[in-house]
C-alpha positions, 0 to 999 in steps of 0.5 A: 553476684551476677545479675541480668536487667530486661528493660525495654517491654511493653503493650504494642499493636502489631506491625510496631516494633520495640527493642529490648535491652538486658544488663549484665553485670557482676560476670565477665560479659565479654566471655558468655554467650547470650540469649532470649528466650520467652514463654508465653500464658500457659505455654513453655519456655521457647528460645527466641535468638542467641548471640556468640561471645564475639557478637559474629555468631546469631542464630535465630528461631525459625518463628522470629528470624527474619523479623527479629535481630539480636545483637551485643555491646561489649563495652556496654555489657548490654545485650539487645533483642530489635524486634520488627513486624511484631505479632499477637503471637509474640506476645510472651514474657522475654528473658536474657540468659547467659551462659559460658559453659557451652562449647560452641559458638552459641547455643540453643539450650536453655539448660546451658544458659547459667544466668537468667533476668528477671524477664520483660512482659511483651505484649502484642495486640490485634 
């Protein structure tokens, strides 16, 4: 059974930063390509950032890059999600997803991703 464990959320003013761990067990981690996606009140789902099954491959939504940084341990089974400079508009429910049917190095598409967390309330105030 593949499960998936956010940790790492919470209420924080802008500016701060916080990051974000997600679990994963019962799946060979080391063979998915990882990603966060969040959705905030009202809103649709939107991806955030995702991360090669080697760690070496990132990408990055155009709203976060620069400010945010995914990265991996394969050893740990852990992904992460560093996020700096956070804004009121960050603020949004953060999801881990996995996936090992894409093709390419990572991807974008929610609809790729296999495995979902649970996700982890992030909220930013003003």
């Amino acid at each position: 059974q593949v499960q998936l464990v956010e940790s790492g959320g919470g209420l924080v003013q802008a500016g701060d930063s916080l990051r974000l761990s997600c679990a994963a067990s019962g799946l060979t981690f080391s063979s998915v390509i990882m990603g966060w996606f969040r959705q905030a009140p009202g809103e649709e789902r939107e991806f955030v950032a995702t991360i090669s099954r080697n760690g070496l491959s990132l990408f990055y939504a155009d709203s976060v890059r620069g400010r945010f940084s995914i990265s991996r341990d394969n050893a740990k089974n852990t992904v992460y999600l560093q996020m700096n400079s956070l804004k009121p508009e960050d603020t949004a429910v953060y999801y881990c997803a996995a996936g090992d049917s894409a093709s390419s190095y990572y991807t974008t598409r929610s609809d790729l991703y296999e495995y979902w967390g649970q996700g982890t309330q992030v909220t930013v105030s003003s």
